[in-house]
GUMAR-315959 format. One record per atom (N, C-alpha, C): y, z, x. Coordinates in steps of 0.1 Angstrom, whole numbers, plus 5000, padded with zeros to 4 digits. Atoms other than C-alpha are relative to their C-alpha. Example, Ala and Ser with C-alpha at 12.3 -4.5 7.8 and 13.67 -1.06 7.14 Angstrom:
% GUMAR-315959
498850005009
495550785123
501250005009
498950004991
498950715137
501150084992
% end
This chain:
% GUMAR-315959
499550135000
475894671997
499549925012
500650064988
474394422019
501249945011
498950024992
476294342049
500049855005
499850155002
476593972045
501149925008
498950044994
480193922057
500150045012
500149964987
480493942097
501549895004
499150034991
482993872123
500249855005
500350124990
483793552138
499350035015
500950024990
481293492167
499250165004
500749854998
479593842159
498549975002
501550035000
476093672157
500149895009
500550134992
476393412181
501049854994
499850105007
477393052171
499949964984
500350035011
477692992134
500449884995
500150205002
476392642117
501650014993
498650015009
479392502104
499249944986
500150075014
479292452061
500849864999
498350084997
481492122060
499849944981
499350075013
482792012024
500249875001
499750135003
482091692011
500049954992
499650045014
483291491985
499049835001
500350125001
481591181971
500749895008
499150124995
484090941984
499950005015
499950004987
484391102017
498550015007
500949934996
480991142023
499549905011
500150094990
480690822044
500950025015
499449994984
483490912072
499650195000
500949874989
481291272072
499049965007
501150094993
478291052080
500049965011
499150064992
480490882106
499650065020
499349884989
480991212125
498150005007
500849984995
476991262127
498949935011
500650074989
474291122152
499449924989
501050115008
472090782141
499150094988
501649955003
468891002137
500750124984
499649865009
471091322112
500249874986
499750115017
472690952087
498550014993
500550085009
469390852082
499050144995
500549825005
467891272077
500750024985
499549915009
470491312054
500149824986
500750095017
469690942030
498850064998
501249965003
466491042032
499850154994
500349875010
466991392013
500849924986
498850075013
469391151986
500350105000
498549935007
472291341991
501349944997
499050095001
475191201976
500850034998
498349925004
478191471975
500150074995
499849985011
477791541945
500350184997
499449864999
479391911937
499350075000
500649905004
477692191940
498349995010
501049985000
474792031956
499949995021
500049974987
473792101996
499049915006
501150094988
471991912028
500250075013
500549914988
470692112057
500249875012
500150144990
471191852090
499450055009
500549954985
468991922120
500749965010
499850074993
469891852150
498649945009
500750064992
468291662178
499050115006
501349924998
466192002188
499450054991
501249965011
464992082154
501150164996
499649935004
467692342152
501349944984
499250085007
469792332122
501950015006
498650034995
473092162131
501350024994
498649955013
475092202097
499449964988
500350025016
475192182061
501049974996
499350075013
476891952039
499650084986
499849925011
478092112010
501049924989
499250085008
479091881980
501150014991
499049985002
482491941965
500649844990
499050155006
484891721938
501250135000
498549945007
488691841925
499450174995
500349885006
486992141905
500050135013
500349894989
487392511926
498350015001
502149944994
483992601944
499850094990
500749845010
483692951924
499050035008
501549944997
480593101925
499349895000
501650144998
478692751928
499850035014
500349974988
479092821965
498950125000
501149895002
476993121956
498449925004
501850075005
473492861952
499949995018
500450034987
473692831994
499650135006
500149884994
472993201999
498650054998
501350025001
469493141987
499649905002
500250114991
469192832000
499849945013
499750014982
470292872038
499050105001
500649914992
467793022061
500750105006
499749874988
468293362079
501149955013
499450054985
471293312103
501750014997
498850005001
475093262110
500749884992
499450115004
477393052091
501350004996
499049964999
480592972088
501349864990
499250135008
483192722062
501149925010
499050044993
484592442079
501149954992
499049985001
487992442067
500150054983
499849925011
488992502030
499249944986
500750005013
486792471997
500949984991
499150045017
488592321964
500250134996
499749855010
490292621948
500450125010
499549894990
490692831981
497950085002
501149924990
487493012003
499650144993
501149795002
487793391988
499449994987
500950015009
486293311955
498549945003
501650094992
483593131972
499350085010
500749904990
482793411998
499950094994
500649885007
482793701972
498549954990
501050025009
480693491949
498250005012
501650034988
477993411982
499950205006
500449835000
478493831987
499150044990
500449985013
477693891956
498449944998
501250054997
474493671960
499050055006
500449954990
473593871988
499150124991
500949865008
471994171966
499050024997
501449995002
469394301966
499550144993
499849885002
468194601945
498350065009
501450004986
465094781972
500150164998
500049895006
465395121957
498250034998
501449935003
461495111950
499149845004
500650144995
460594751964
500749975009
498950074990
461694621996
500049854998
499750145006
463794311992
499249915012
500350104998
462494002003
500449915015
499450074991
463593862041
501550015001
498749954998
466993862058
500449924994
499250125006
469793682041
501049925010
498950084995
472393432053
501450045003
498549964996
475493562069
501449945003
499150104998
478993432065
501350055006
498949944995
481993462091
501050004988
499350035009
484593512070
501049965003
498750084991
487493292072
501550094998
498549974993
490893362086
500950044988
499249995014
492493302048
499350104991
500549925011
490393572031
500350105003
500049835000
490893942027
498950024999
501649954997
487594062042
499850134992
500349915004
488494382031
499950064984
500249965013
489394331993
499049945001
501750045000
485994121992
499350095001
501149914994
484094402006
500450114991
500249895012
485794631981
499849974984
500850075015
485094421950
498650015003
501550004996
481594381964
499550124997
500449875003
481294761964
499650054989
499549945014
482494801932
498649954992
501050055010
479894551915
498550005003
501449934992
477094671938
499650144993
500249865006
477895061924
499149954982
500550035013
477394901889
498749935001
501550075001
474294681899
499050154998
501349964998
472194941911
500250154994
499749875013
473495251883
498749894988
501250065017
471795011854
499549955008
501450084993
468894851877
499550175004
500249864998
468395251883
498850024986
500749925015
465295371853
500350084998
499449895006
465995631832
499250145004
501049894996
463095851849
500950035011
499549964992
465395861879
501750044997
498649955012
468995871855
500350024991
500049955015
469096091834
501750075003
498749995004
472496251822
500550065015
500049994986
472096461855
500649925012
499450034989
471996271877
500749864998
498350065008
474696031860
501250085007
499349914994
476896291869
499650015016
499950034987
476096311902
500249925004
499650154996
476595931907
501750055001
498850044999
480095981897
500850205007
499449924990
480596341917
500049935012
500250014987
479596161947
500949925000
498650064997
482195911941
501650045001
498949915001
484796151931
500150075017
500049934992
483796321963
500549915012
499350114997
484596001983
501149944999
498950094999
487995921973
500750184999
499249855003
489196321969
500450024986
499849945016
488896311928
499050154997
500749865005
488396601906
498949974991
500750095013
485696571887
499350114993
499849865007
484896851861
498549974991
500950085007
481896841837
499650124991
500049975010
481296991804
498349994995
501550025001
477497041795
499150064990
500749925013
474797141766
500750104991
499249915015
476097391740
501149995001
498850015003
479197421758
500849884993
499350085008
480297091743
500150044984
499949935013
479897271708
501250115002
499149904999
481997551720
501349935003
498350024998
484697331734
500649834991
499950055011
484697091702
499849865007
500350144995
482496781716
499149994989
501449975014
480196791682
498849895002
501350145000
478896411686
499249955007
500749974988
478496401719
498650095002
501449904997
475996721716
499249944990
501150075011
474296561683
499249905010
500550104998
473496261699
499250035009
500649864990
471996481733
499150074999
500549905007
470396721709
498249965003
501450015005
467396581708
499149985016
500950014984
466296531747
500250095008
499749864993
465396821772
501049975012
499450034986
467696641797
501650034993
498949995003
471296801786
501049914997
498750064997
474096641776
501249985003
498549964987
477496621794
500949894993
498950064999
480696511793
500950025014
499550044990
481896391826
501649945003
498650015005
485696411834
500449965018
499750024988
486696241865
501749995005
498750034996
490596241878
500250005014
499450054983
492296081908
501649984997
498550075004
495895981917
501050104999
498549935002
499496121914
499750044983
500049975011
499796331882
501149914996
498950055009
503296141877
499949845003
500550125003
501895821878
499849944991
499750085010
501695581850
498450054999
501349945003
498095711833
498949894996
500850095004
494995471830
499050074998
501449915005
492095621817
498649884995
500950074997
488795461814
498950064995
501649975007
485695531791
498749954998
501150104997
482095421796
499250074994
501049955010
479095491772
499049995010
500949914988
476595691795
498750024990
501150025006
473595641772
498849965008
501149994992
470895691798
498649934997
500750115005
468395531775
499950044986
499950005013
467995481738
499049934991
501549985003
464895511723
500849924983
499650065011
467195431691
500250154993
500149885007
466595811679
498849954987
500950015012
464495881649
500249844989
500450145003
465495501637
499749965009
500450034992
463495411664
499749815008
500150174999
463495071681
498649975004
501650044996
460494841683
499750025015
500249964986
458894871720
500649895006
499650124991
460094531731
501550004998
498349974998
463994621722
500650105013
500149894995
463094941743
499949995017
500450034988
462294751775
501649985010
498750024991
465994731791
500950084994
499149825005
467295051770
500750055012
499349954987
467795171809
501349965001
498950054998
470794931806
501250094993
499149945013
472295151775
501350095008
498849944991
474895311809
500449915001
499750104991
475995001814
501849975000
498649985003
479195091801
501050095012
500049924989
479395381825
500349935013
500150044984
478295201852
501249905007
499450094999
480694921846
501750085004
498549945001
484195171847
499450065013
500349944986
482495361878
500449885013
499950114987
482495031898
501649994999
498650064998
486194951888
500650135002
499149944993
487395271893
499750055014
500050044983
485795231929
500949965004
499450104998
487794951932
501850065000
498749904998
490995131923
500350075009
500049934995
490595391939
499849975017
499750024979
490095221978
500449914997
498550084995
492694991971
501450104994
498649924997
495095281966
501049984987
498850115010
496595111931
500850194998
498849865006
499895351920
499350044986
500249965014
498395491889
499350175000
500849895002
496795811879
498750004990
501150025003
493395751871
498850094994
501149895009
490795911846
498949954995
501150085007
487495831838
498650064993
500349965013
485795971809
498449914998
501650065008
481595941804
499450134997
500849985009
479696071776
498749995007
501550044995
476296101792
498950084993
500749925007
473296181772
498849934996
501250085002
469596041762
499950044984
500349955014
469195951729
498549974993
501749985000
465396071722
499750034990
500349995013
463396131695
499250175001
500549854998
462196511693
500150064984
499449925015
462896771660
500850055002
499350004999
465596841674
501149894999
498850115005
467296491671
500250014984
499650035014
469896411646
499049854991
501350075010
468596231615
501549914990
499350055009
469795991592
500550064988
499449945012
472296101566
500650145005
499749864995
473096401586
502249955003
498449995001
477296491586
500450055012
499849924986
478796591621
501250004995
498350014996
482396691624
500349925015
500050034992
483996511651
501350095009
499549934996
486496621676
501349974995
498450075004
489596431664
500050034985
499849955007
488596551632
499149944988
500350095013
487496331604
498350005003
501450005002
483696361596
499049875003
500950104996
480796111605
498550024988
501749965006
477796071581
499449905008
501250074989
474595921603
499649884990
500350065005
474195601589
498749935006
501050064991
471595471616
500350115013
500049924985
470995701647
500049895012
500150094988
470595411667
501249965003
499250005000
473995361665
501350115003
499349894995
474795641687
501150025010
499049994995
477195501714
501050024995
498750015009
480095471689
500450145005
499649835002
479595851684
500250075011
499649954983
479695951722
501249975005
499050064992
482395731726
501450084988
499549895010
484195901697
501150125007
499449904992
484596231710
500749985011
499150004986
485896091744
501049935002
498550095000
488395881735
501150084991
499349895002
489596141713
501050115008
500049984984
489796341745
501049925007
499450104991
491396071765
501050004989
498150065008
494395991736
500450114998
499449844999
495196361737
501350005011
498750004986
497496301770
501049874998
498850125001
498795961756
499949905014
499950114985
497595721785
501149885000
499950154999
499495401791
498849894999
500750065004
496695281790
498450005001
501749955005
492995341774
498949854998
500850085007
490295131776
498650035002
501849995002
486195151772
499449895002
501150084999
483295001779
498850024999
501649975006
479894991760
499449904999
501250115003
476594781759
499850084983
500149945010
477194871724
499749914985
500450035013
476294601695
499249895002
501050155004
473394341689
500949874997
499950095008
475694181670
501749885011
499250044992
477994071703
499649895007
500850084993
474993921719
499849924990
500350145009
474393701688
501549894996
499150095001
477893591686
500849935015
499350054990
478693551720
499249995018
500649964984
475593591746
499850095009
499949934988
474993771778
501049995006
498950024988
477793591797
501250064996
498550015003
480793631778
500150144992
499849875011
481894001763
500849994996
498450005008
484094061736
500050105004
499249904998
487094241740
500950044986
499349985013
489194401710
501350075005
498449985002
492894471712
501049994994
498950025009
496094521694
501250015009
499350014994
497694461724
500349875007
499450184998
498994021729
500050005015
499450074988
500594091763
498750055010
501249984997
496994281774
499149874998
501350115003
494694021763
500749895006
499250154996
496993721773
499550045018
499849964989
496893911808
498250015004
501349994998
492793971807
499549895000
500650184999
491793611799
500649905011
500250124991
493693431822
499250095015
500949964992
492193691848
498950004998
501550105001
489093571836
499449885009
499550144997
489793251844
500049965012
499749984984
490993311877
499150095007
500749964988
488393521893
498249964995
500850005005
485593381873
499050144990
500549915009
484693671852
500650064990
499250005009
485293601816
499650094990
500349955013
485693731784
500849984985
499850055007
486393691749
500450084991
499549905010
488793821724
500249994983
500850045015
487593881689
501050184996
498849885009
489894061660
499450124995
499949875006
490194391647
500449984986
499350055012
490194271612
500150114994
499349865008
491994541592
499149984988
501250025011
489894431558
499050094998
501849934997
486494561576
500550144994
500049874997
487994881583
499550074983
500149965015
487494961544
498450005000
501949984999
483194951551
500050115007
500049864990
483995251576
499450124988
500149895004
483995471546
498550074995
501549955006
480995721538
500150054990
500149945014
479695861508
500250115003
499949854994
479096211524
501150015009
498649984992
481496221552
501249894997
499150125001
484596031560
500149885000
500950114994
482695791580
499049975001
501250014999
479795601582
500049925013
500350074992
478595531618
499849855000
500550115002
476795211605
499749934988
499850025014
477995091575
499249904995
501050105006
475594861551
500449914998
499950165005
475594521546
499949945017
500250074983
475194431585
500849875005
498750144998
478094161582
500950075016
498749984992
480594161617
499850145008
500349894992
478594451638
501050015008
498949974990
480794411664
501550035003
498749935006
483994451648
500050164993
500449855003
482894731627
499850095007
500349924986
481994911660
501350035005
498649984993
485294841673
501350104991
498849945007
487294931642
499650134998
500749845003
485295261640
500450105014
499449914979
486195341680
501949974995
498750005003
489795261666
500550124994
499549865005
489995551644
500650105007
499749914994
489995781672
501150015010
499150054988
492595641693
501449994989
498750005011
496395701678
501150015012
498749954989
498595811712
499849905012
500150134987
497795551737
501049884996
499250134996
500095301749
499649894993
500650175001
497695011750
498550065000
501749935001
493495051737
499549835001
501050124996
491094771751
498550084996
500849984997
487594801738
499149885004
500650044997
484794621756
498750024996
501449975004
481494541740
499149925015
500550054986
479694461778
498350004996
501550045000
475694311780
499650065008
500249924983
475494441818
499049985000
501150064997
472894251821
500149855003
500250134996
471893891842
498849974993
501650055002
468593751820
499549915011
500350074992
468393461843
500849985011
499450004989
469893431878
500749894999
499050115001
472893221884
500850045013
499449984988
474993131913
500850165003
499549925001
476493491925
499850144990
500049915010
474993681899
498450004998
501749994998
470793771905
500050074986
501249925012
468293851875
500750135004
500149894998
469294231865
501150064993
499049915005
471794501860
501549905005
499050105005
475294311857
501850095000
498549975002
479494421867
500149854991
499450085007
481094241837
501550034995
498149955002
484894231833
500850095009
499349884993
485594481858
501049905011
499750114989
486394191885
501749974992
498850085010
489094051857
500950144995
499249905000
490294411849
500750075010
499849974989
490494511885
501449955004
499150054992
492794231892
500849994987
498749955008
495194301856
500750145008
499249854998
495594671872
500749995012
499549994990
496294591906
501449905000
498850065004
498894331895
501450084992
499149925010
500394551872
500350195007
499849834994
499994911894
499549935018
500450014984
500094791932
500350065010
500049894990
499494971958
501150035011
498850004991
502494901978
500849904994
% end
């Protein structure tokens, strides 16, 4: 994580940012020297939200930055000055529309750089943090969507199911979780069938990764992420240009790893479990094939309607698994249907629930920490396409109407003893850079899940 946030007067003097509004932008003028008014007509700056002016001073140093502001919270717009300010100290003079800590996680958050195999680019912009923020939840949200950036900005030549698993022992190892792991055949022996199908076909083993933290007599949250290391598609193989950001196909994984960072160093009361399927789905003669029947763990048959529609089946087995103890509450997260990104984009993921006072509670935390999402039904109807000719089920039923429901109502099957089931179809992906959020691998929803659990399981 880049160390962006600093001390008051740890670097020296920092410029002051000052907030200004259209209206007021004349008694800010007021404040500055002759030679800074006519610096700052002469860039036409004129308030206006969102948009910034550097002021020199009389030695050529910079003296401050106007930072344009209306009624609307800053958010992540404050994010666009963390690539815009040179190398140095800086510091908000007084309070930003909406309050300061959304505005300083989002300019964190900007700060990122992934340098794993390229060094990033020049120092960035460092900001004191103010008096009214919690430096330290900032810094552990930051963590959290840092772990997830640089899991999916990771290739799949360096993450394979392996060392997946390692990512989340080293975390386990870190907060004092157990973390247990289930691997190649033995998932056959200890009744993981789809999980090893889907596996079967790459020399890089498949696993099932079992992480637990927390008081056993704690209220149970459990947490499942599709660990699809990359996904060639299997023997329905994807064109090569679908194939170019497959790396992302953990992004599910990576996305529950970061929030149960987040959990886990802010201490929430819960008992915490987090559940990944990790496994490459390759093309070999050992991969499964279309039309082929697996048993699953929870019972009910699977015929292969599409191999490429192998998260479901990973995710299957482990939520099976996971509603075996009866959580309070179960939810997942997969980069799991085409048909999510055609109805709703990169930015926004659907969510599926049959739980009102959950979703009511996930959207306005959307809302409120900027990181939204969108909740799309479980229409009972579909569920009747689930059925196969050969087995019970068909992974990927025909007629290609409502992928992303179908997906959901099919991960529904396996889930019968849980409290409350949230599934998340996540992009975990940035295509184009945006304030607070760089080109690349992508925390989605976790920020807005983070702050339902800590509300609902706090730490004191």
């Amino acid at each position: 994580m880049s160390n962006c946030l600093i001390s008051k007067g740890e670097a020296g003097a920092a410029v002051p940012i000052v907030p200004v509004t259209k209206d007021g932008l004349a008694v800010a003028l007021a404040t500055l020297p002759e030679t800074a008014r006519g610096w700052v007509a002469a860039q036409g700056f004129t308030g206006a939200a969102g948009k910034s002016c550097m002021v020199p001073g009389t030695d050529g140093h910079l003296e401050a930055v106007l930072y344009g502001v209306d009624e609307t919270p800053a958010g992540f717009s404050f994010a666009r000055l963390q690539g815009a300010l040179p190398a140095g100290a800086y510091r908000i003079e007084g309070t930003l529309p909406g309050g300061n800590s959304l505005a300083v996680l989002g300019f964190t958050l900007a700060a990122y750089r992934f340098s794993r195999y390229k060094a990033a680019g020049g120092d960035i912009a460092r900001l004191e943090c103010p008096e009214d923020v919690d430096r330290a939840e900032i810094e552990r949200i930051a963590a959290g969507v840092t772990l997830t950036r640089d899991l999916i900005n990771t290739p799949a030549n360096d993450l394979g199911p392996a060392e997946l698993e390692e990512a989340i022992r080293a975390l386990g190892k870190d907060y004092g979780a157990v973390v247990t792991s289930i691997e190649g055949e033995a998932l056959l022996a200890q009744n993981f069938p789809l999980i090893h199908a889907v596996g079967a076909g790459s020399p890089r083993a498949p696993r099932l990764v079992d992480l637990v933290w927390g008081d056993e007599t704690a209220p149970k949250v459990t947490l499942v992420g599709k660990g699809v290391v990359f996904d060639t598609g299997g023997l329905d193989i994807k064109p090569s240009s679908a194939m170019l950001l497959m790396k992302k196909d953990m992004g599910g994984a990576a996305n529950v790893l970061g929030l149960a960072r987040m959990i886990m160093d802010a201490g929430l009361k819960l008992r915490l479990r987090v559940l990944v399927p990790a496994v490459e789905n390759a093309v070999s003669g050992r991969a499964f094939r279309p039309g082929d029947v697996f048993a699953s763990r929870k019972g009910p048959s699977v015929e292969i309607g599409n191999t490429d529609a192998e998260g479901r089946l990973v995710l299957a087995d482990a939520l099976a698994l996971a509603d075996e103890e009866a959580p309070e509450l179960l939810i997942d997260m997969a980069t799991l249907t085409g048909a999510a990104r055609v109805a709703l984009g990169p930015d926004l993921p659907p969510f599926f629930t049959a739980d009102d006072g959950f979703a009511a509670d996930l959207a306005e935390a959307g809302t409120l920490v900027d990181d939204p999402s969108w909740r799309m039904p479980l229409w009972a109807r579909y569920d009747e396409w689930l059925s196969g000719k050969t087995g019970d089920l068909n992974n990927a039923p025909p007629g290609g109407f409502a992928g992303a429901i179908t997906a959901a109502l099919f991960l529904k099957r396996f889930v019968d003893n849980a409290g409350s089931y949230t599934h998340l179809d996540v992009y975990g992906w940035t295509p184009a850079a945006r304030p607070g959020r760089p080109e690349g691998g992508e925390a989605q929803t976790i920020r807005a899940l983070y702050h339902v659990l800590k509300t609902r399981y706090p730490a004191s």
